[in-house]
C-alpha positions in Angstrom: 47.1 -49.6 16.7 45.0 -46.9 17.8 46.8 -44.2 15.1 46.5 -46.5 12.5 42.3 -46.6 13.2 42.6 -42.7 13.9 44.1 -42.3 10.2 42.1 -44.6 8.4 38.7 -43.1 9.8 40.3 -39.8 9.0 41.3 -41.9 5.6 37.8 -42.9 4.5 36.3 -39.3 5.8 38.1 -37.4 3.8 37.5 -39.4 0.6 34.0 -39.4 1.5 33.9 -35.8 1.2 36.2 -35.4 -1.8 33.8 -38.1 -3.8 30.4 -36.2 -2.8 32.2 -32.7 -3.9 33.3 -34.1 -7.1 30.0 -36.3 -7.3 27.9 -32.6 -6.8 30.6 -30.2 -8.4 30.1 -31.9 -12.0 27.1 -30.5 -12.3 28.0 -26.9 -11.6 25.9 -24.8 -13.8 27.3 -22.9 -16.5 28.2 -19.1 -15.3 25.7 -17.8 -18.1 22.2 -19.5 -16.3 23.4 -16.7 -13.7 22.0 -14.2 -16.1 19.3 -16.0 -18.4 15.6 -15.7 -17.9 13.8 -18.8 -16.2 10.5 -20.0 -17.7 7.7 -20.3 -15.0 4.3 -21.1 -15.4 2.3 -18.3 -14.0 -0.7 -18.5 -11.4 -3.8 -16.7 -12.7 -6.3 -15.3 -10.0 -9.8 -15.3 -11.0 -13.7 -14.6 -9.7 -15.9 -16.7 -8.8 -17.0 -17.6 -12.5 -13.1 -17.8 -13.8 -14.5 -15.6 -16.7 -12.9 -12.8 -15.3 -8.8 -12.3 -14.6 -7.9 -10.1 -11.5 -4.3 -10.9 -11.9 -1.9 -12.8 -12.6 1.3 -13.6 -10.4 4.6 -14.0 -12.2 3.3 -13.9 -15.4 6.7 -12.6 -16.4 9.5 -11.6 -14.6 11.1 -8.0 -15.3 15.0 -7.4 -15.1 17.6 -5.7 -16.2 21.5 -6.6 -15.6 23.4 -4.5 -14.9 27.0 -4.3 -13.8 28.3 -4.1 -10.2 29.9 -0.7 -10.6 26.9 0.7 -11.4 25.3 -0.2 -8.4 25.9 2.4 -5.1 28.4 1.1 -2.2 25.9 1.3 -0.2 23.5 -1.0 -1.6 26.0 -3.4 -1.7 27.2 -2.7 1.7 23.4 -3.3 3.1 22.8 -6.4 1.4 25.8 -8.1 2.7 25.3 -6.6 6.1 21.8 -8.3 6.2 22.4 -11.2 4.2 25.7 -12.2 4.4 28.1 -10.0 6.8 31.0 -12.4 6.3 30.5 -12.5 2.5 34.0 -11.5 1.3 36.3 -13.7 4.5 34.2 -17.0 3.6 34.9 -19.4 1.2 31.3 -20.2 0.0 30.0 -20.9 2.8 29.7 -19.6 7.0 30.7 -22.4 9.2 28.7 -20.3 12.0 25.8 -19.5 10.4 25.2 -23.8 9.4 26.1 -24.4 13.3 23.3 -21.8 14.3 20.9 -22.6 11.6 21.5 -26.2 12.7 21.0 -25.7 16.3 17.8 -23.6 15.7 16.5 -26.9 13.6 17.4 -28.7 16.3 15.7 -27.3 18.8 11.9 -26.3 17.1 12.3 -29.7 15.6 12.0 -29.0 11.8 14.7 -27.9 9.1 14.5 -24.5 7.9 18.2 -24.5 6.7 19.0 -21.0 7.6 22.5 -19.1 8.0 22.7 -19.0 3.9 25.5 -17.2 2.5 25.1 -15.1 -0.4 26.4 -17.7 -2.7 24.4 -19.9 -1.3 21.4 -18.2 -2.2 22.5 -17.7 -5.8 22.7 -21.8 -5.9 19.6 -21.9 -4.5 17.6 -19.6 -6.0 19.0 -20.2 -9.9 20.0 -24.0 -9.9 18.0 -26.1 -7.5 14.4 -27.0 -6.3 13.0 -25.4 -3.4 12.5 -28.7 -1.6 13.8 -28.9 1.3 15.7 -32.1 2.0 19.2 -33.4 2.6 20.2 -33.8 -0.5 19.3 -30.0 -1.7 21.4 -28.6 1.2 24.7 -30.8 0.8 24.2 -29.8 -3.1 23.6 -26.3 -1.9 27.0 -26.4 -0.1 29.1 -28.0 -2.2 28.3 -25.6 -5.2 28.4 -23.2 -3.2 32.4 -24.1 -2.6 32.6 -24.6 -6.0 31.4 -21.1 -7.1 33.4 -19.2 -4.6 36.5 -21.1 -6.1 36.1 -20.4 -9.5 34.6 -17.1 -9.3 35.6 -13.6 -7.5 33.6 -12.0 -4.5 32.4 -9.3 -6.9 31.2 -11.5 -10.1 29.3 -13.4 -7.1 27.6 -10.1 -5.6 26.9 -9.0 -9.3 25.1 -12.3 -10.4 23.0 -11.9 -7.0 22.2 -8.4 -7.3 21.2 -9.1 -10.4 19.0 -12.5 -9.8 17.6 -11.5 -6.6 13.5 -11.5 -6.5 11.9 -7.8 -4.9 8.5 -8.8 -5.8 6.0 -7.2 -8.6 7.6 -9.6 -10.9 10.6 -7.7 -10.2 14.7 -9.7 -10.4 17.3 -7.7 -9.5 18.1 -4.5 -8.0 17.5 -2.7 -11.1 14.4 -3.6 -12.3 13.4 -3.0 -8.3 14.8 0.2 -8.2 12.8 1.3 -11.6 9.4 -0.7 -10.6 9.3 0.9 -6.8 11.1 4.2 -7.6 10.9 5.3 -11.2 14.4 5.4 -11.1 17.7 3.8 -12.0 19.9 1.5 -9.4 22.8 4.1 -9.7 20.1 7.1 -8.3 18.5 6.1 -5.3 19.0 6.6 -1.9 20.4 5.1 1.6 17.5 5.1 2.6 15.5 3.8 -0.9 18.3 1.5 -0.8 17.7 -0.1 2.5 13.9 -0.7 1.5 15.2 -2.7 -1.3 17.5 -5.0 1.1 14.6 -5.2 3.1 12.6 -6.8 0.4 14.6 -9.5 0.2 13.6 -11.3 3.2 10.0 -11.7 2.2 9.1 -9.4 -1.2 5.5 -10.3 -1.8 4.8 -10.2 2.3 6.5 -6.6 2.7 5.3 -5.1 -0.4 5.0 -1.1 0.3 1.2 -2.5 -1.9 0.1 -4.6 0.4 -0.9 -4.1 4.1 2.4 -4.9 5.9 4.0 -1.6 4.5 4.7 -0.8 8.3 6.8 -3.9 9.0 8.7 -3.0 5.4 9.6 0.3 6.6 10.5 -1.5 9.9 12.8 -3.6 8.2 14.3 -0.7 6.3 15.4 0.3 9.7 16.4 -3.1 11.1 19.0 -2.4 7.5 20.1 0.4 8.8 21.0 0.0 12.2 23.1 -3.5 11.0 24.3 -1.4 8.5 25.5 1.2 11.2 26.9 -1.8 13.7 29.1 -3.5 10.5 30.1 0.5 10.5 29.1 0.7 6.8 27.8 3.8 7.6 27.6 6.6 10.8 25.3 7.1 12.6 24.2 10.5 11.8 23.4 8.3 7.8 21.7 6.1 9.4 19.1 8.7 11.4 18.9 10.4 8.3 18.0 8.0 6.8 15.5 6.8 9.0 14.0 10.2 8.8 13.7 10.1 4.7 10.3 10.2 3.7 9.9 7.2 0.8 7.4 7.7 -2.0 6.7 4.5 -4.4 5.8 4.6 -7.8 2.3 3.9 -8.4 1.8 -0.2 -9.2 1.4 -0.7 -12.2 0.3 -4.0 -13.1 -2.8 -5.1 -14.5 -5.2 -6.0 -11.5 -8.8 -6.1 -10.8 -10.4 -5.7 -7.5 -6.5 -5.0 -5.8 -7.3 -5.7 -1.6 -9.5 -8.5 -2.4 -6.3 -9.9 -4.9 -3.7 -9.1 -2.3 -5.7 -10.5 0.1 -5.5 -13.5 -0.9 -2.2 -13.5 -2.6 -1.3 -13.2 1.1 -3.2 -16.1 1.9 -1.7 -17.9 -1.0 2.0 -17.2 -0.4 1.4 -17.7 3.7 0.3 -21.3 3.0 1.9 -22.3 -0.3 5.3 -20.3 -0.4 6.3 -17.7 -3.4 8.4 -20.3 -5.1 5.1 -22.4 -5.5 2.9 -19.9 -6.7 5.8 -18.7 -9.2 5.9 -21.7 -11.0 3.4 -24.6 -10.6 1.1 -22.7 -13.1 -1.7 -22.7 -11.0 -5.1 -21.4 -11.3 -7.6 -19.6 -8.8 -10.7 -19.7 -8.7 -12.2 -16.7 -5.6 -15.2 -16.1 -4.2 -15.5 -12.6 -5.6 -18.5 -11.7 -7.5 -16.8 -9.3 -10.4 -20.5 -7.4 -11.1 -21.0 -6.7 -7.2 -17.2 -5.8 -6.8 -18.1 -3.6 -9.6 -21.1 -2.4 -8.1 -19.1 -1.6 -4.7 -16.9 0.2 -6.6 -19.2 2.4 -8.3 -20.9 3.2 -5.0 -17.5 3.9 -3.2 -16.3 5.9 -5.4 -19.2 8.5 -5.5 -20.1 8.4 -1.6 -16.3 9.0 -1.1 -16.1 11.8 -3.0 -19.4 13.3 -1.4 -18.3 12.6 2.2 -15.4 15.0 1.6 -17.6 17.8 2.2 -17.9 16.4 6.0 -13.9 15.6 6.1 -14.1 12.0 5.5 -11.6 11.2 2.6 -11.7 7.6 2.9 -14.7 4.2 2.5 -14.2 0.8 2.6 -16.6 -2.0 1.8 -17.0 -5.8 2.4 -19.7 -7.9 1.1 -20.1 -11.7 1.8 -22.5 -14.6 1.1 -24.0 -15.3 5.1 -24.8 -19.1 4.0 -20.9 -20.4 3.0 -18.6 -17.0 4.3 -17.6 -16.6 0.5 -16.2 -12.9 -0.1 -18.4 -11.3 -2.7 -17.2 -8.0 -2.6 -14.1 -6.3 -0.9 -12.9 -2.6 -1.6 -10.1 -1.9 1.2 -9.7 2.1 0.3 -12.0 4.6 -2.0 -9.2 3.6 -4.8 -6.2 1.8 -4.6 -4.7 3.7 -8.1 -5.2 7.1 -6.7 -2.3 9.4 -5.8 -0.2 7.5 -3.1 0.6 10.7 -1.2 -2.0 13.4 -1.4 -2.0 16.9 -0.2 2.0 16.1 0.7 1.2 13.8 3.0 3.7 11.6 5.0 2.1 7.8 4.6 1.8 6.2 7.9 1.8 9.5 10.0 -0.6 12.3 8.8 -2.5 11.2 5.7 -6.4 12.0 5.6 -6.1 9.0 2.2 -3.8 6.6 1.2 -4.6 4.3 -0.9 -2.0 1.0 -0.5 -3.9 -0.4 3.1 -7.0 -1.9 3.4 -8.8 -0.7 5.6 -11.2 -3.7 6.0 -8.5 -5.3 7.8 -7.2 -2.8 9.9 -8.2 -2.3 13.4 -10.9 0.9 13.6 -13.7 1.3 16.7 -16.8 -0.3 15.5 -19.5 2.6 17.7 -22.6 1.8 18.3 -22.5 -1.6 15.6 -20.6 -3.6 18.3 -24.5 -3.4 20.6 -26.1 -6.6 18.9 -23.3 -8.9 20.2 -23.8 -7.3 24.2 -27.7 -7.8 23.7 -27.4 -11.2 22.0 -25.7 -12.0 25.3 -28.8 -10.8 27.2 -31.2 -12.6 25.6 -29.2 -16.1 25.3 -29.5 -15.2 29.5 -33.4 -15.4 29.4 -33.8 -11.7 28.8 -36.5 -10.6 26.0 -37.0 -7.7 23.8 -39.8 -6.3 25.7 -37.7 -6.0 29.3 -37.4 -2.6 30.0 -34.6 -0.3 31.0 -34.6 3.4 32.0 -32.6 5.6 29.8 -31.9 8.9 32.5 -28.6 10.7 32.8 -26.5 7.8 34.6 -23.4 8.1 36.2 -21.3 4.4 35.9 -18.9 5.3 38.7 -14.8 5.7 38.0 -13.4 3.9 34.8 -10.0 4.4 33.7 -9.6 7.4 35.9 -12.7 9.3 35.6 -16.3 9.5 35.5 -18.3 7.6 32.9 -21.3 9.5 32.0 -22.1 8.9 28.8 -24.7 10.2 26.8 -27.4 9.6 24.0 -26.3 11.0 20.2 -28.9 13.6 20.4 -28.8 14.3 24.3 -32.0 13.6 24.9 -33.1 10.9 27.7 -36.7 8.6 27.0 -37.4 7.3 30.4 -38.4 3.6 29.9 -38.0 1.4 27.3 -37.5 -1.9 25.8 -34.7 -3.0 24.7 -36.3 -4.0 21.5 -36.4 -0.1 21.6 -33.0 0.7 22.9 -31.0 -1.5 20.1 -33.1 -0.2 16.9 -32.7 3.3 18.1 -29.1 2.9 19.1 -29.8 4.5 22.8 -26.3 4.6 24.4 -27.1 4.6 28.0 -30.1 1.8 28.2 -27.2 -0.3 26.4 -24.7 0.9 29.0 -27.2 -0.6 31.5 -27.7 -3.9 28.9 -23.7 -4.5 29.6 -23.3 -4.0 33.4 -26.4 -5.2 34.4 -28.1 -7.7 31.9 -25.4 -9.5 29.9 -22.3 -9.5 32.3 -21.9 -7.6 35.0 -19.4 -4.4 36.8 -18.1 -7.0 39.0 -17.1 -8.9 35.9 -15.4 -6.3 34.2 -13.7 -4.6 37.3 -12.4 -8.4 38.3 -10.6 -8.5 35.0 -12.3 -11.8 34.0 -13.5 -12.1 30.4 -17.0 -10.8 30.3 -19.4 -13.3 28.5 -20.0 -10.5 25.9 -16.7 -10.4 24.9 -16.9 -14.2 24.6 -19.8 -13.8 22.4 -17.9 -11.7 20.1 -14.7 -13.7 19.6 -17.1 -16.5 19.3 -18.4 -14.5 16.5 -14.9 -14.3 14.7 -13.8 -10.9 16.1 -10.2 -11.4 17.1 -9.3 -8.3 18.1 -10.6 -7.5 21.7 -8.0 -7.6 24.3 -8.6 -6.5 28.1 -8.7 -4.7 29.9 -12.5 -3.9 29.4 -14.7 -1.2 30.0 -18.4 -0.3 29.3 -17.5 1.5 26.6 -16.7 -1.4 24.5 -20.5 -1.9 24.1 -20.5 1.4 22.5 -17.2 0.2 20.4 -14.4 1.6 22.0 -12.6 -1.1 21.4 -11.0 -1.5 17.6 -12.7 -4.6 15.4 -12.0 -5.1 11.2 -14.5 -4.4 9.1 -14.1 -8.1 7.4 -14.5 -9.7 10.8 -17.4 -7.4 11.6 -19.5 -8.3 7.8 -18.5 -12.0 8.7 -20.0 -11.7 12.2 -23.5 -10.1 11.4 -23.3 -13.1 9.0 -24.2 -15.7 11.7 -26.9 -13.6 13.1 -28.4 -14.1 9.3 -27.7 -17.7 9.3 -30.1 -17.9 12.7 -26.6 -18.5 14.6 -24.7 -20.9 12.3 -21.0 -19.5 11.3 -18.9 -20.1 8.1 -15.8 -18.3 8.8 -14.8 -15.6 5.9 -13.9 -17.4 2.6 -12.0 -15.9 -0.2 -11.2 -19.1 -2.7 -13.9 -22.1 -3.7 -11.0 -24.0 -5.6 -8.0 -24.2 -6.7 -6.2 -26.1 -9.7 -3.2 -26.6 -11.3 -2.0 -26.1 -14.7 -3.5 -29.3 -16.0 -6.7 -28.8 -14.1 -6.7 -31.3 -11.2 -7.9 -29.8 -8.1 -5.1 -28.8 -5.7 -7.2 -27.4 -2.8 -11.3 -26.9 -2.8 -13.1 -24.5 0.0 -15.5 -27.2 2.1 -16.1 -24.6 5.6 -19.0 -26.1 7.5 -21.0 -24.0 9.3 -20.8 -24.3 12.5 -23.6 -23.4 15.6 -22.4 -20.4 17.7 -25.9 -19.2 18.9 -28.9 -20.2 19.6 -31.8 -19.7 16.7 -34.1 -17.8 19.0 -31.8 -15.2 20.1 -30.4 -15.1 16.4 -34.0 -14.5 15.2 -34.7 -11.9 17.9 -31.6 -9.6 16.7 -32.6 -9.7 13.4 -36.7 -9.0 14.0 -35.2 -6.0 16.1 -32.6 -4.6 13.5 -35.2 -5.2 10.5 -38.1 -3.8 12.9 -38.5 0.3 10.7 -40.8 1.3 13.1 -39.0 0.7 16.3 -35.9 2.7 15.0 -38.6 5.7 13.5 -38.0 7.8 16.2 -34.0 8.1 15.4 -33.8 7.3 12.2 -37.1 7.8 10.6 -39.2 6.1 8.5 -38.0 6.5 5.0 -34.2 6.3 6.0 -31.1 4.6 4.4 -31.9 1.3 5.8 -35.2 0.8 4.5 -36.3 -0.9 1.6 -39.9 -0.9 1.0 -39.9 -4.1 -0.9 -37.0 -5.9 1.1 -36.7 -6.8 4.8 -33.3 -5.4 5.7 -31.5 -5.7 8.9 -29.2 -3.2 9.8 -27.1 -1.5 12.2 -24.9 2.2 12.1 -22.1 3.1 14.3 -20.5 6.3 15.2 -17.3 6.5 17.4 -16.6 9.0 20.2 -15.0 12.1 18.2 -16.6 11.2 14.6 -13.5 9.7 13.8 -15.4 6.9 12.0 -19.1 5.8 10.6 -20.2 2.3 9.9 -23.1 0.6 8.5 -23.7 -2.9 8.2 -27.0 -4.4 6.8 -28.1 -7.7 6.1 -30.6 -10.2 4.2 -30.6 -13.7 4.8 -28.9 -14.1 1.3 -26.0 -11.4 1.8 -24.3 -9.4 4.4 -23.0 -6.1 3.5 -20.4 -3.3 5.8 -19.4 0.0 4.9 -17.0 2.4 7.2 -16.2 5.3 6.6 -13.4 8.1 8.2 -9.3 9.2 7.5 -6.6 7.0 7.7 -4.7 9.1 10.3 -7.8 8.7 12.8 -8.9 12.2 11.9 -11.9 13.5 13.2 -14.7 14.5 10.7 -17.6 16.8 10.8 -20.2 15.9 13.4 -22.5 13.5 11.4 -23.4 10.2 12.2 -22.4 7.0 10.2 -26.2 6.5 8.9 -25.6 9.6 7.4 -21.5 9.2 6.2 -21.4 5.4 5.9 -25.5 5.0 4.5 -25.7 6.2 1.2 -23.1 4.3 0.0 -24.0 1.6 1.5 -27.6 2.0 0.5 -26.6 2.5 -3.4 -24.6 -0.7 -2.9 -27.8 -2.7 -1.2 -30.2 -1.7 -4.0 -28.6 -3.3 -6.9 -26.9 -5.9 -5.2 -30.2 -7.6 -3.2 -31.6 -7.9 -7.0 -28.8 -10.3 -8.0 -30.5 -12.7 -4.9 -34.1 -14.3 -4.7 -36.1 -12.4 -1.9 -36.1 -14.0 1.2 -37.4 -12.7 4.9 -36.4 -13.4 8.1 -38.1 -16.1 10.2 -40.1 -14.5 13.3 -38.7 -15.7 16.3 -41.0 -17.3 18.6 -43.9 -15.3 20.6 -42.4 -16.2 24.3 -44.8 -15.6 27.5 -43.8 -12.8 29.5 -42.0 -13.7 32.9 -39.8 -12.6 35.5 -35.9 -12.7 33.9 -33.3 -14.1 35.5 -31.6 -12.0 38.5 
């Protein structure tokens, strides 16, 4: 009795699977949809008015088929070592790689349905939906079976090679190979040809345009080294081709305002997916403003070009609305369509330019602009602007090693003075002093706690402080991103309210119902008082004369402007950032490879662009001043 039940389970399994193969395998797609171009609706990125297109994403997809044996060995040899290293002993499918994709679902909770063999892919990627449900998978599957069966190995790899997606509108490896390298499939490289395997994983994340370009070439390597272990290739190959410098093709795609587009293409595909953006038709409406994007650009262009003279071959510039945290301007690097590799350069390693990153969010030390979040923390401690600190040589005792003794940008020591004094001239010891003795304290910072100014500032968005700490981080030796920076000033001219950085208002689909819509509250960080104190300070011309002057960069005679320069140890970079209630507006300035530059300051580097920028762009907003912060009776502060 017990065989018979064995054999008639066994029975009514095995027809089970027989009648969903057959019940799937009818509608195997016809070997020519491996080759024909799909039809998707293509998402169109716009500014804030969606009178102006910056790009649009898939708007048609480039390839060119061509046929396996013009493709090198070794190209084929990397994709199936990354993708599918049991390609040509499976049958359609890798019983070990659905047991370990299956395990790994298990175990975070959530299907991902990894472990997908290179036919499976093909099913996927030319036949079926992107959702991700039962159904799909066991369809996945069992047409997978079914194409491995009718179909060789090599007319498999071919169709893939040839459907593939690499990004930049790009299907298949020739079209790739052309779009990155100006050259045909059957020329390129190991090397070029690991970079185009590596795409695969995530094209529009590791574009060599965008800003992950280091975890591309990082990829390239992880290629390499499978390559290598699947012994493809020896090792000497793979160093050398580690070692290969890689040159891209310029892009060359019709975009406006490129960091601010990739931006939030990277935004997009992070939250929707590629697939979604590819064909849903969609339409974006950002928070750029095209005329001050254009203005930016204008200004960046010329300062950059004039700041060569001081050996600073690179600006970048963000500019946001303070009241909702929309973007208005964004210009990552003095010009993204410049040549990629200047003065034979190696990207990554020794280049003064390039032009792919954006620099407003990469890390870079701040200087002296990171001081209004140390003495916000003093006042929001009962300290006031007229409390007085000594600025005298000053020995801080031992910090990592040795001796701090830092000293003022022009040497020279004032005796007393208030710190309304000390933060509009920028004095660097007084604000030592501000840090270890008013806002936190040594104890703090040699304890390894969190000092309460670094609270402050990652309660002002910046997200990229990490300990241990030192006094030197109030004079911003500690690296920040520009866009975080811009967006921080913004709450001190919202009198402490924050609306975290915004890039997109809306966005709708192709028959114009809303599919997302911006709604950021602001949100109260800091008190109003102490707000309103930092700005009267950092608008006050006449207590930062004595540095700066009294016709300098950041004064308008017909505007009150708030501003604040920065300068890092070894002039390896200048900032500016300025503020009206109404806008918020950052410039930095310096060489990708961390370069030093001539001995100026960033007020003089980072300030004339800046300033062109601020002239035409506070016309485009109704004038509006700063409320006076409250008159507050002088007393004893607290200990």
């Amino acid at each position: 009795m017990f065989f018979k039940i064995c054999f008639f389970i066994f029975l009514f399994l095995f027809i089970s699977v027989v009648s969903l193969f057959l019940y799937y395998a009818k509608d195997f797609p016809r070997p020519e949809i491996f080759t024909e171009r799909q039809l998707f609706q293509s998402t169109k990125i716009y500014d804030r008015t969606g009178n102006v297109l910056l790009y649009e994403i898939y708007g048609e997809e480039k390839r060119t088929i061509v046929s396996l044996d013009k493709i090198p060995e070794y190209l084929k040899q990397a994709v199936i070592a990354t993708e599918d290293a049991n390609f040509y002993k499976h049958f359609g499918v890798d019983p070990r790689g659905i047991i370990r994709a299956l395990l790994s679902d298990l175990k975070i909770g959530e299907p991902l349905y990894g472990g997908s063999t290179i036919p499976q892919q093909l099913i996927r990627s030319t036949f079926l939906t992107t959702q991700k449900t039962a159904e799909r998978k066991t369809r996945e599957i069992v047409l997978a079976l079914e194409l491995d069966r009718r179909y060789s190995k090599d007319q498999i790899l071919e169709w893939y090679l040839n459907q593939v997606p690499f990004g930049q509108n790009t299907y298949g490896v020739e079209a790739a190979s052309q779009t990155y390298f100006k050259k045909s499939v059957s020329e390129i490289s190991l090397s070029e040809a690991a970079v185009l395997t590596a795409l695969i994983k995530t094209p529009s994340y590791l574009s060599p345009y965008g800003d992950h370009k280091d975890e591309l070439m990082g990829r390239r390597d992880y290629v390499l080294d499978r390559m290598e272990g699947l012994r493809f290739i020896s090792k000497e190959e793979k160093e050398k081709a580690k070692n290969e410098e890689i040159k891209f093709a310029e892009i060359l795609q019709p975009i406006k305002a490129p960091h601010f587009v990739l931006y939030v293409k990277d935004y997009l595909e992070q939250k929707y997916g590629e697939d979604f953006l590819k064909e849903k038709g969609l339409r974006i409406y950002t928070s750029l403003d095209w005329e001050l994007q254009e203005i930016a650009e204008k200004a960046i262009e010329e300062g950059a070009k004039n700041n060569e003279k001081y050996g600073a071959f690179n600006s970048s510039l963000v500019a946001i609305d303070p009241k909702t945290g929309q973007i208005l301007a964004m210009i990552g690097s003095k010009n993204f369509f410049g040549d990629p590799y200047p003065k034979g350069c190696v990207p990554g390693k020794n280049c003064l330019f390039e032009p792919y990153p954006n620099v407003a969010l990469l890390g870079r030390q701040p200087g002296s602009a990171f001081k209004p979040f140390v003495y916000a923390t003093a006042f929001k401690k009962g300290f006031d602007d007229k409390y007085i600190v000594v600025d005298e040589p000053t020995n801080f005792g031992i910090w990592g090693g040795k001796y701090y003794i830092p000293q003022n940008y022009d040497g020279k020591f004032r005796g007393p003075v208030t710190l309304r004094q000390a933060l509009a001239q920028s004095l660097n010891i007084p604000s030592v002093k501000v840090l270890l003795e008013l806002a936190d304290s040594e104890d703090v910072f040699r304890s390894g706690e969190e000092p309460d100014s670094i609270k402050t500032a990652k309660d002002f968005g910046i997200s990229t402080l990490k300990a241990p700490y030192g006094p030197s981080i109030v004079l911003g030796g500690w690296e920040v991103k520009l866009l975080e920076m811009v967006s921080a000033y913004g709450v001190f001219a919202q009198d402490g309210l924050k609306v975290p950085p915004v890039s997109i208002i809306k966005i709708t689909d192709s028959a114009g119902n809303t599919v997302d819509e911006n709604k950021k509250d602001p949100k109260r960080i800091l008190d109003t008082e102490v707000a309103r104190l930092i700005n009267s300070i950092l608008s006050d011309n006449e207590a930062r004369a004595p540095i700066f002057g009294l016709k300098s960069p950041l004064y308008f005679e017909n505007f009150e402007v708030a501003a604040k320069t920065g300068t890092t140890e070894g002039y390896k970079d200048g900032w500016i950032i300025g503020y009206t209630p109404s806008i918020v507006a950052g410039v930095w300035t310096g060489n990708n490879n961390n370069s030093p530059m001539q001995k100026e300051p960033g007020v003089v580097l980072a300030g004339p662009i800046w300033r062109k920028f601020m002239e035409k762009a506070l016309l485009k907003f109704p004038k509006e001043n700063f409320i006076k912060p409250l008159e507050v009776k002088p007393e004893t502060p607290p200990s």
